[in-house]
Backbone as numpy.savetxt, mean C-alpha at the origin, in Angstrom:
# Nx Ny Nz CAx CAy CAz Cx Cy Cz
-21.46 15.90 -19.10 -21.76 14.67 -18.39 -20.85 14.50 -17.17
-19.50 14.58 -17.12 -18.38 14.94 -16.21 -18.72 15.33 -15.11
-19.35 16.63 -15.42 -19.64 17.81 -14.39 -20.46 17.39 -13.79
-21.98 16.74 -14.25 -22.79 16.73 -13.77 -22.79 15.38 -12.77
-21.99 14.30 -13.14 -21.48 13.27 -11.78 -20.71 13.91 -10.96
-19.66 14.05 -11.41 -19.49 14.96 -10.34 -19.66 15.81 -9.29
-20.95 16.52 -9.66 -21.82 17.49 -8.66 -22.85 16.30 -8.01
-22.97 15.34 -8.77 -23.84 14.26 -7.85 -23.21 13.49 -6.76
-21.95 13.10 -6.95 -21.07 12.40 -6.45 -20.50 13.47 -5.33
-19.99 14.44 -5.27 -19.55 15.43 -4.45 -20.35 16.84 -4.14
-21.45 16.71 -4.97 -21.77 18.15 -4.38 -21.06 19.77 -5.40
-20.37 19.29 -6.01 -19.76 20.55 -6.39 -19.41 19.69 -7.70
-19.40 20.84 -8.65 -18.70 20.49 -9.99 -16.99 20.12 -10.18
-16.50 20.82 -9.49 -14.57 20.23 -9.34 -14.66 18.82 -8.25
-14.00 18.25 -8.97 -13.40 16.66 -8.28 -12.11 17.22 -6.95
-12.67 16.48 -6.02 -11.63 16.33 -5.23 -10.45 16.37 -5.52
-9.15 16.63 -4.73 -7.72 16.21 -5.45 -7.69 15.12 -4.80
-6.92 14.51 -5.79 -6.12 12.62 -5.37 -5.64 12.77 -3.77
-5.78 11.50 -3.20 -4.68 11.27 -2.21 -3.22 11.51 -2.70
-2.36 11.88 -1.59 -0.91 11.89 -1.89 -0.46 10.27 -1.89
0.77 9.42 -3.16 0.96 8.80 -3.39 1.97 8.03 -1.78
1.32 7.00 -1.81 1.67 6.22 -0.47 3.41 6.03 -0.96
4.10 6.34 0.06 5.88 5.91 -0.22 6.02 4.79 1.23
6.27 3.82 0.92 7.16 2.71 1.69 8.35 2.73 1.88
9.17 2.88 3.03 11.10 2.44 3.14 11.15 1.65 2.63
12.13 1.52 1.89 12.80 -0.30 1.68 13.91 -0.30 2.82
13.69 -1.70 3.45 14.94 -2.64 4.15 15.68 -2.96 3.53
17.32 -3.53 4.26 17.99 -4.25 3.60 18.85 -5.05 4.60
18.63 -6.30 4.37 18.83 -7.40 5.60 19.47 -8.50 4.68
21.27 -7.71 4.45 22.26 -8.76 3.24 21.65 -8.23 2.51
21.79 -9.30 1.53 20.83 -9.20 0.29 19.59 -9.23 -0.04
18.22 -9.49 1.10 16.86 -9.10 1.29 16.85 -7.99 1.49
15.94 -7.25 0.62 15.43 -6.29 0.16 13.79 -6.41 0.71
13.15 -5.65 1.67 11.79 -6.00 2.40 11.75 -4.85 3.24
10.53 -4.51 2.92 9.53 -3.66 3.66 9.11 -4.16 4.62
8.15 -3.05 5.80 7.15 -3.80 6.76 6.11 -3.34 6.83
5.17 -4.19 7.03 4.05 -4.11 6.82 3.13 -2.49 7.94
3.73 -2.71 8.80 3.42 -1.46 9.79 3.78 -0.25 8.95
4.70 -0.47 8.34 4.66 1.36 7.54 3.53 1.35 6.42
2.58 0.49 5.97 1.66 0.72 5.39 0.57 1.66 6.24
0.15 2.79 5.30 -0.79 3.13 6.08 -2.18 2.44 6.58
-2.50 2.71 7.89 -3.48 2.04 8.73 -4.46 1.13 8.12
-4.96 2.29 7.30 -6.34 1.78 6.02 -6.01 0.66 5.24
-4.26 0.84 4.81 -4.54 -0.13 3.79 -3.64 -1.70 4.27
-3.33 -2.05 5.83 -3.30 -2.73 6.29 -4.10 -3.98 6.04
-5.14 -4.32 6.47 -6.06 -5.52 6.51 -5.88 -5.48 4.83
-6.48 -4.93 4.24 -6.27 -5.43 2.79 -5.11 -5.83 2.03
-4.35 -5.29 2.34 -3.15 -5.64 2.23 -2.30 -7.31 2.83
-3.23 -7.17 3.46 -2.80 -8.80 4.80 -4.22 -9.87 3.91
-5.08 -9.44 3.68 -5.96 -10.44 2.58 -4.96 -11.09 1.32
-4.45 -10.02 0.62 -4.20 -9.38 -0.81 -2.92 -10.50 -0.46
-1.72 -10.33 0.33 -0.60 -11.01 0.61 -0.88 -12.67 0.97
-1.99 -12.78 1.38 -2.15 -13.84 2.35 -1.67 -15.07 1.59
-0.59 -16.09 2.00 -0.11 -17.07 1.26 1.17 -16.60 0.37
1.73 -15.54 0.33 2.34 -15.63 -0.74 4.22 -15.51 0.52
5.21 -15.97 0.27 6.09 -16.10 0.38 7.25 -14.69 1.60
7.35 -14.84 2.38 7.57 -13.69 3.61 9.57 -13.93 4.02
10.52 -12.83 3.44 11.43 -13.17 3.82 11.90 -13.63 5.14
12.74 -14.63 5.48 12.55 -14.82 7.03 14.00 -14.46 7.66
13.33 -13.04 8.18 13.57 -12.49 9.26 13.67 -12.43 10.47
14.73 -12.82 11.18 14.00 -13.48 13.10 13.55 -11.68 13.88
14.59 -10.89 13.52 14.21 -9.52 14.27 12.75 -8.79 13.42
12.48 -9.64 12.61 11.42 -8.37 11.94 9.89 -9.18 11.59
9.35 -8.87 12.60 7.78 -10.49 12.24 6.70 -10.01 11.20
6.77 -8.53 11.15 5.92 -8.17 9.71 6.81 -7.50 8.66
8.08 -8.71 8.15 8.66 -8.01 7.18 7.69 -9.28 5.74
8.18 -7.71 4.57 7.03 -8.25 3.13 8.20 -8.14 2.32
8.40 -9.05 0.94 9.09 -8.39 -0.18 8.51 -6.87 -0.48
9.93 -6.60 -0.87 9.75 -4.94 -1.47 9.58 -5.61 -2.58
8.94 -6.39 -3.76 8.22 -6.14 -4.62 6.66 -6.93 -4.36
6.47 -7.17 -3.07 5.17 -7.32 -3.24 4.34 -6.23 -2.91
5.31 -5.70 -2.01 4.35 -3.89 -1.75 4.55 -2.84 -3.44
5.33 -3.24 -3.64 5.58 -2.46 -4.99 3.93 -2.79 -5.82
3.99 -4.09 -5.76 3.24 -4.69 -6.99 1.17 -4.31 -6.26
1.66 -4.48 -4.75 0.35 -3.98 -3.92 -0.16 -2.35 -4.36
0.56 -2.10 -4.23 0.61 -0.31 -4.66 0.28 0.47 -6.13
0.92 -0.68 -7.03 0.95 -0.23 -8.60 1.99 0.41 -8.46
C-alpha cells in the first residue's frame, strides 16, 4: 500500500528524502535570549508572521524583527 502512494504521489516507488532540519542563531541582548525573524528561511516567513501574530516581541531598539528563542523553538518543533 506504501509503495503504491508513493508511486502515485511521486512517480517512483522510494519517497523523497526530508528537507534538511531548519537551524536558527540564538541572540543574546543581557539576559534576552531572541532570534530574528530574517534568519527564518524565506518560505517559512509569512507563516511564521501569521503563526506569531499577537504574541509578545522582546523589545529591542537595534533589532525590529527580533522573536523569543522559544517561540521559534516552539514554531519549528
Amino acid at each position: 500500500m506504501q509503495r503504491r502512494l508513493a508511486y502515485e504521489a511521486w512517480g517512483t516507488t522510494e519517497a523523497p528524502p526530508l528537507p534538511a532540519p531548519v537551524s536558527i542563531p540564538v541572540y543574546r541582548h543581557g539576559a534576552i535570549r531572541y532570534c530574528r525573524a530574517r534568519d527564518l528561511p524565506y518560505a517559512a516567513r509569512s507563516v511564521f508572521a501569521q503563526w506569531a501574530f499577537g504574541r509578545e516581541r522582546p523589545d529591542i531598539a537595534e533589532v525590529e524583527d527580533a522573536v523569543h528563542a522559544r517561540d521559534i523553538s516552539a514554531f519549528l518543533g
